[in-house]
C-alpha positions as CSV (number, residue, x, y, z in Angstrom):
1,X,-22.4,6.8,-24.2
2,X,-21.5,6.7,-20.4
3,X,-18.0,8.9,-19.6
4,X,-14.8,6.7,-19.5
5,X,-14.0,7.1,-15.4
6,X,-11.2,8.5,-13.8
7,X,-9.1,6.7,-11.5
8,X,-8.6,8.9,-8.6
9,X,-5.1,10.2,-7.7
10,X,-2.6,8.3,-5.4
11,X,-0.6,10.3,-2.9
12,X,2.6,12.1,-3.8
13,X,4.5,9.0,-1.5
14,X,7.4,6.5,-2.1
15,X,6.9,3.1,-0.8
16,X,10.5,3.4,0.1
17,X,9.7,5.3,3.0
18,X,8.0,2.6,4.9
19,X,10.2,-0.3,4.7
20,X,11.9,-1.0,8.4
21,X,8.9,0.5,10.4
22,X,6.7,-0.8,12.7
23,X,3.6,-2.9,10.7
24,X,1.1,-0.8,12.4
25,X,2.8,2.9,12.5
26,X,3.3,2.7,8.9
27,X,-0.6,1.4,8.2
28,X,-1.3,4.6,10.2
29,X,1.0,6.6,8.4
30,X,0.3,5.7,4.7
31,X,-3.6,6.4,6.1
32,X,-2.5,10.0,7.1
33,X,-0.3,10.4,3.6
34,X,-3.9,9.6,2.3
35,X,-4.0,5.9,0.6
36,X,-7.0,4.5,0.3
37,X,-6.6,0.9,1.0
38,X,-3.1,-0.6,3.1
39,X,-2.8,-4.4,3.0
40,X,-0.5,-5.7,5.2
41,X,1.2,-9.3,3.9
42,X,3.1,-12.1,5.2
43,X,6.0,-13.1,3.6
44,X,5.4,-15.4,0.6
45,X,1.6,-14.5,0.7
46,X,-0.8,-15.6,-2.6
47,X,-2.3,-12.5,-3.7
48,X,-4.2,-11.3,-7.1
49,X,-2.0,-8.9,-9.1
50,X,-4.9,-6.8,-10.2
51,X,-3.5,-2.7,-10.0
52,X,-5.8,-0.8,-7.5
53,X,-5.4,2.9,-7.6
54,X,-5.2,4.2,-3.8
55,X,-3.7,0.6,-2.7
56,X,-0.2,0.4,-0.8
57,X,1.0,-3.1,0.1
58,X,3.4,-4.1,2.9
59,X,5.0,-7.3,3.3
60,X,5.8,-7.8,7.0
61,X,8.4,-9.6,8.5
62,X,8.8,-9.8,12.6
63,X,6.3,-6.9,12.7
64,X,7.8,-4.9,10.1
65,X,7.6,-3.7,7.2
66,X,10.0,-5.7,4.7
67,X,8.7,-4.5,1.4
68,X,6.2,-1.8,0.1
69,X,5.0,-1.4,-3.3
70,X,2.3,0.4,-4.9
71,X,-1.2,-1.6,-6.4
C-alpha cells in the first residue's frame, strides 16, 4: 500500500499582514516569508475553492492589496 502523503508546511505568516500594501511588494514578500504559490485577484474574481497548502491569495484593489487569505 502506497504512504498517505504529507502536505508540506505553510509559513508561520498572517494574511493580515499584507492587506494595504503595494500588489507587487507583498507578492515579493509572501515569496521571502516562503509561500509557495501567491495569486494575486481582482475584485469579485471567479475562482475554484479547492485548499492548496503553500497558496496565499490577494485581492487587489487600485494596486493593493484589499484582502489576503490562506488556500
Amino acid at each position: 500500500m502506497a504512504p498517505i502523503p504529507t502536505p508540506s508546511a505553510e509559513p508561520d505568516d498572517s494574511p493580515d499582514t499584507y492587506v494595504g500594501l503595494a500588489a507587487e511588494r507583498a507578492e515579493r514578500l509572501a515569496r521571502e516569508r516562503g509561500w509557495a504559490t501567491v495569486r494575486a485577484l481582482p475584485p469579485g474574481a471567479i475562482i475554484t475553492m479547492e485548499y492548496r497548502v503553500g497558496r496565499l491569495n490577494f485581492e487587489v484593489k487600485g494596486g493593493r492589496v484589499a484582502r489576503a487569505w490562506k488556500g
